[in-house]
C-alpha positions in Angstrom: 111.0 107.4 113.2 108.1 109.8 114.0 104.5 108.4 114.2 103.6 110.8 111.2 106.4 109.0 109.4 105.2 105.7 110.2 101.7 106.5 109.2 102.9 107.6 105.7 104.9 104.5 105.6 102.3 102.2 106.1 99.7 104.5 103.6 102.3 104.5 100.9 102.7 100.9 101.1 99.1 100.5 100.9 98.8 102.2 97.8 101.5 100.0 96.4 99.9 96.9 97.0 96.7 98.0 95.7 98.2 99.4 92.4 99.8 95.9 92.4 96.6 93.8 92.8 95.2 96.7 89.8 98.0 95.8 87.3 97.6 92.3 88.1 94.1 92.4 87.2 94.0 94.2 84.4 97.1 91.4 83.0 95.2 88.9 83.6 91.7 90.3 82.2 93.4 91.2 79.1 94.9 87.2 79.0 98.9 88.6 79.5 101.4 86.7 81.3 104.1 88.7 83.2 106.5 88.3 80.2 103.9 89.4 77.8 103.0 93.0 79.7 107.0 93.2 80.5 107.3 93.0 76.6 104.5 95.1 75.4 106.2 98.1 77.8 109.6 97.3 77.1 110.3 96.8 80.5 111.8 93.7 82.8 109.3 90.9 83.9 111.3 91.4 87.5 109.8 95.0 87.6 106.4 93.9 86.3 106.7 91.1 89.3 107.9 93.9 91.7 104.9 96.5 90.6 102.4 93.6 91.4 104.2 92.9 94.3 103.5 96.5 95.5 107.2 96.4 96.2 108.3 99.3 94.1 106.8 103.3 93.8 106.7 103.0 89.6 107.6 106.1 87.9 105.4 108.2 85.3 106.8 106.7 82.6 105.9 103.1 83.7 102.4 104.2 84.0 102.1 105.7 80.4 103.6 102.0 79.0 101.2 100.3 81.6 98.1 102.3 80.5 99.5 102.2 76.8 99.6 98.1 77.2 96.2 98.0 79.0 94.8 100.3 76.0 93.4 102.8 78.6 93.8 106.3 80.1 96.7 106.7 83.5 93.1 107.6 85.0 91.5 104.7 84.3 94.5 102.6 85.0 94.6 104.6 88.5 90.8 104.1 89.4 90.1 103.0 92.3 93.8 103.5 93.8 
């Protein structure tokens, strides 16, 4: 792998894991458990575990049903990221 790969690699997961430690926060400020955000989005509590994680790039979609849950903009729900 090329060293500009391996920067990007390392950047990306950055990002991750703070959009993780976002959606984690905003869960817990709004009193959800894991289920409870999984449910209000419609989506599996191992996917909300693996967004937190910063184990998974989410797709569009997930953000409109995570912003949607939070009752906030994708920009809000990005700031800071």
């Amino acid at each position: 792998m090329c060293h500009f790969a391996q920067m990007n690699k390392i950047r990306d997961e950055a990002v991750l894991k703070k959009f993780g430690q976002r959606v984690k926060q905003l869960r817990k400020e709004h009193g959800m458990s894991q289920d409870d955000l999984a449910a209000e989005c419609d989506i599996e509590k191992t996917q909300i575990y693996r967004i937190e994680g910063g184990k998974i790039n989410t797709t569009i979609s997930t953000l409109k049903l995570l912003a949607e849950a939070f009752k906030m903009t994708i920009e809000e729900l990005m700031k800071g990221i």
